[in-house]
C-alpha positions, 0 to 999 in steps of 0.5 A: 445331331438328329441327321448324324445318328440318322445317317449313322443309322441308315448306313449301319442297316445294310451291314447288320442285316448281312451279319445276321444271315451270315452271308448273303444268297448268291442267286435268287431264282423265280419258279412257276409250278403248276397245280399239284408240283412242289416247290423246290427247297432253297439251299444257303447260296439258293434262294427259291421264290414260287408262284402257282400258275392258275393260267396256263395261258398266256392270253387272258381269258377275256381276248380267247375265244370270243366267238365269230370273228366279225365281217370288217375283221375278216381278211378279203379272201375269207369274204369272198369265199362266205359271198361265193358259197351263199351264192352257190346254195340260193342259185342251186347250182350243181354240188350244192345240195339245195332243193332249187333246182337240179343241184340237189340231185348231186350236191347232197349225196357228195356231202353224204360222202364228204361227211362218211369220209370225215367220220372214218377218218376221225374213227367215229363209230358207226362210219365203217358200216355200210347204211 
């Protein structure tokens, strides 16, 4: 007797819930607002489900920016080119701005003018004015 009424009880649920709503919502939708926008109201057929997105990002903060990329993570390319520019400061070859040999001579005026054309670009002040 006990399972009839269960059952009974278990089918009816469905049906007095809808009765007592009148009908039932044909859409649910799912919104994300940023800090500061409103949530959108819900209309009878419309139900609207919010949630604040206190990332922006899609990537956890955990995996951003977590500093210099290690030398075994590093493409053979981007090794080389770390192994050939130390090389050229310690040889003090021409255009490297060391104080071993003759490459001081040219390599830091070049960098002097490299970083004056980066800075006029970038419209820093100062860059414009001739030293």
């Amino acid at each position: 007797m006990f399972r009839i009424a269960l059952a009974a009880a278990i089918v009816a649920t469905p049906a007095l819930a809808a009765a007592q709503s009148g009908t039932a919502p044909q859409r649910i939708r799912s919104v994300t607002v940023d800090q500061g926008q409103k949530c959108p109201e819900s209309t009878a057929e419309e139900v609207v489900v919010c949630r604040r997105a206190e990332e922006p990002y899609r990537i956890p903060p955990a995996l951003r920016d977590s500093g210099p990329i290690a030398a075994q993570n590093q493409s053979w390319v981007n090794r080389a080119a770390a192994i050939d520019d130390v090389s050229r400061r310690a040889a003090g070859l021409p255009n490297t701005c060391s104080p071993i040999g003759t490459g001081g001579a040219t390599g830091c005026s070049l960098q002097a003018l490299q970083a004056y054309a980066r800075d006029r670009k970038a419209g820093v002040d100062g860059a414009a004015q001739v030293p």
